[in-house]
VOPAGU-2260 file (C-alpha; in pm, 1 decimal, decimal comma):
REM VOPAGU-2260
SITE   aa  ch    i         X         Y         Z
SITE  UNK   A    0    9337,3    9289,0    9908,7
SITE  UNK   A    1    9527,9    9075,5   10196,6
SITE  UNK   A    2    9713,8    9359,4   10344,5
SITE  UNK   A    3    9640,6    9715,0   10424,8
SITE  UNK   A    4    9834,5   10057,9   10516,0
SITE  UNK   A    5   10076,8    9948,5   10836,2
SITE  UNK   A    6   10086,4    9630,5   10802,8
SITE  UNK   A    7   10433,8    9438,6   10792,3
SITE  UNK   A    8   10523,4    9222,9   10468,8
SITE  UNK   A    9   10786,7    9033,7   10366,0
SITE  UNK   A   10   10856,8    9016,7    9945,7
SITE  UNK   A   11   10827,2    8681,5    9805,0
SITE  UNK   A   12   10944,4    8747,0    9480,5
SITE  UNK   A   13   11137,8    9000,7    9221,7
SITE  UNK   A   14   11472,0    9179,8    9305,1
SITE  UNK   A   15   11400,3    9240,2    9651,3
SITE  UNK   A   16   11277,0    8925,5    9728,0
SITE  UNK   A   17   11306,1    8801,9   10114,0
SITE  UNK   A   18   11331,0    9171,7   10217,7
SITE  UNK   A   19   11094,8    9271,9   10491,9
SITE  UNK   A   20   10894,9    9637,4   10555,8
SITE  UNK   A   21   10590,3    9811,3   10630,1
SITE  UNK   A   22   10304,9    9901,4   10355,8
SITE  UNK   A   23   10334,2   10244,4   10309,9
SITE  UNK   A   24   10081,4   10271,8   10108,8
SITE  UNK   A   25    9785,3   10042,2    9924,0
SITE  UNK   A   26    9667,6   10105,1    9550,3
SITE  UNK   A   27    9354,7    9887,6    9537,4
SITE  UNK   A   28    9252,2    9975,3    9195,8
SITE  UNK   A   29    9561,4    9886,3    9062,5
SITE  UNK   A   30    9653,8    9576,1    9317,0
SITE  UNK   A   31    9989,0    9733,7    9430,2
SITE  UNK   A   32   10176,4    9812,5    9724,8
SITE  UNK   A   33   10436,1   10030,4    9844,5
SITE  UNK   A   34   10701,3    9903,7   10085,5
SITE  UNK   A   35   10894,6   10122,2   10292,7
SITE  UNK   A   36   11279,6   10068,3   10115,5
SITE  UNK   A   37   11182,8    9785,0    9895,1
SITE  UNK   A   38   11189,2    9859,7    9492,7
SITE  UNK   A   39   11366,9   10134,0    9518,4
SITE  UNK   A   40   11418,7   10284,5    9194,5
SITE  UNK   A   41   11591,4   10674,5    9080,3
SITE  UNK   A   42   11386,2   10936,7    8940,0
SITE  UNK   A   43   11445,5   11253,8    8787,2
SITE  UNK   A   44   11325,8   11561,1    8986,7
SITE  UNK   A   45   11267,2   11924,3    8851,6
SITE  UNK   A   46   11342,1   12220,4    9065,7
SITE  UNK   A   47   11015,6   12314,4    9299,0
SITE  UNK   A   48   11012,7   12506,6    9583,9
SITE  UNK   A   49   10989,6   12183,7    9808,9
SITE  UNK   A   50   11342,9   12094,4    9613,9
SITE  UNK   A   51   11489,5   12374,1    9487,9
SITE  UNK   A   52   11804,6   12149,5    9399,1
SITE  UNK   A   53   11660,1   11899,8    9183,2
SITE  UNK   A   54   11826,4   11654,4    9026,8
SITE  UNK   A   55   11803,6   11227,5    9036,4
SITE  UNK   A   56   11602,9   11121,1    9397,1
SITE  UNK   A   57   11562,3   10739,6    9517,4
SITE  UNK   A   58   11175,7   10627,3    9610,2
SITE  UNK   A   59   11020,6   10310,5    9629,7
SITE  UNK   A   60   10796,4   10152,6    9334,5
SITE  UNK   A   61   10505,0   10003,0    9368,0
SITE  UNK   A   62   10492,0    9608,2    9384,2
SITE  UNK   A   63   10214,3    9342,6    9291,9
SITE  UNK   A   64   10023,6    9253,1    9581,0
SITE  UNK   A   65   10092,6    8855,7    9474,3
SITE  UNK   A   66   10458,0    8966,0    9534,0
SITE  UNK   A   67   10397,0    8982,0    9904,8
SITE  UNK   A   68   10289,9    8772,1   10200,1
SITE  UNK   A   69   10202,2    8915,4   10545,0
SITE  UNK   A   70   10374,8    8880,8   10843,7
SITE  UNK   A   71   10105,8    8743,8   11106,9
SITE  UNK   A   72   10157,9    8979,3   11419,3
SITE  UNK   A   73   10074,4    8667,0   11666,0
SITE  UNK   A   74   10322,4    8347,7   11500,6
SITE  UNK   A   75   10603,1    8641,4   11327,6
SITE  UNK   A   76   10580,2    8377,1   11052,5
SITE  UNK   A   77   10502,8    8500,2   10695,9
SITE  UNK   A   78   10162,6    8347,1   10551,2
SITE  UNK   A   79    9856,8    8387,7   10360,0
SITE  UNK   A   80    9513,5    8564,4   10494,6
SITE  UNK   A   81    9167,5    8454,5   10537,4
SITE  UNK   A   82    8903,5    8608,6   10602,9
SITE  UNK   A   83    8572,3    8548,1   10858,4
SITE  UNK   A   84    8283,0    8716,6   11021,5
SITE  UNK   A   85    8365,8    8800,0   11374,6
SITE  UNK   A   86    8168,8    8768,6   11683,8
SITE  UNK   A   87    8046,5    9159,0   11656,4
SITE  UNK   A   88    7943,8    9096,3   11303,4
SITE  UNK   A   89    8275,4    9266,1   11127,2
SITE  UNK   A   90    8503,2    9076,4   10878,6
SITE  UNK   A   91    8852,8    9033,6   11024,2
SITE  UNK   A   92    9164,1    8878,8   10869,0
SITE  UNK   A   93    9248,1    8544,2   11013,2
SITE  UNK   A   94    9625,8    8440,9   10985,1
SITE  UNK   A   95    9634,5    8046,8   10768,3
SITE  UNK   A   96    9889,2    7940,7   11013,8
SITE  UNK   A   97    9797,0    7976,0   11374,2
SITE  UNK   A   98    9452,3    8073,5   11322,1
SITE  UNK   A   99    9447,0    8380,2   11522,1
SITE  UNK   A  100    9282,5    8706,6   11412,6
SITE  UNK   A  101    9508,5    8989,4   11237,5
SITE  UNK   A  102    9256,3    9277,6   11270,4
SITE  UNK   A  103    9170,3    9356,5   11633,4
């Protein structure tokens, strides 16, 4: 996938579309993200002991990774990733617009 856990996306597409957050969290197997208050959508809750009160909560849905682009660190411009072999012999993300590295 083009973006991991922390990195900053803006969504390109679906009801939140031009919104901007960080990846909360990455489901590989399932090519999804989470965005921190992006898809948010209401969900029923049961009494536990972590919420005794229950009742309807709002959290954020998971979204398509084609749904976002990242936000290159160096330009602040949203874009698309490639990828390289780096001096040290790790594979870093490589920003398509200004051609700087995203992983340090």
């Amino acid at each position: 996938m083009h973006v991991k856990k922390g990195d900053t996306v803006r969504i390109i597409a679906g009801k939140d579309k031009g919104k901007e957050g960080e990846v909360i969290r990455a489901i590989p197997q399932r090519e999804r993200v989470v965005v921190e208050k992006a898809n948010m959508v209401k969900k029923a809750m049961h009494p536990t002991q972590q919420n005794p009160q229950g009742g309807i909560i709002s959290i954020e849905a998971p979204l398509h990774v084609s749904n976002v682009k990242l936000i290159c660190p160096e330009c602040k411009e949203a874009t698309r990733v490639s990828k390289r072999i780096n001096e040290n012999g790790k594979k870093v993300r490589v920003c398509k617009k200004c051609g700087k590295d995203i992983d340090k």
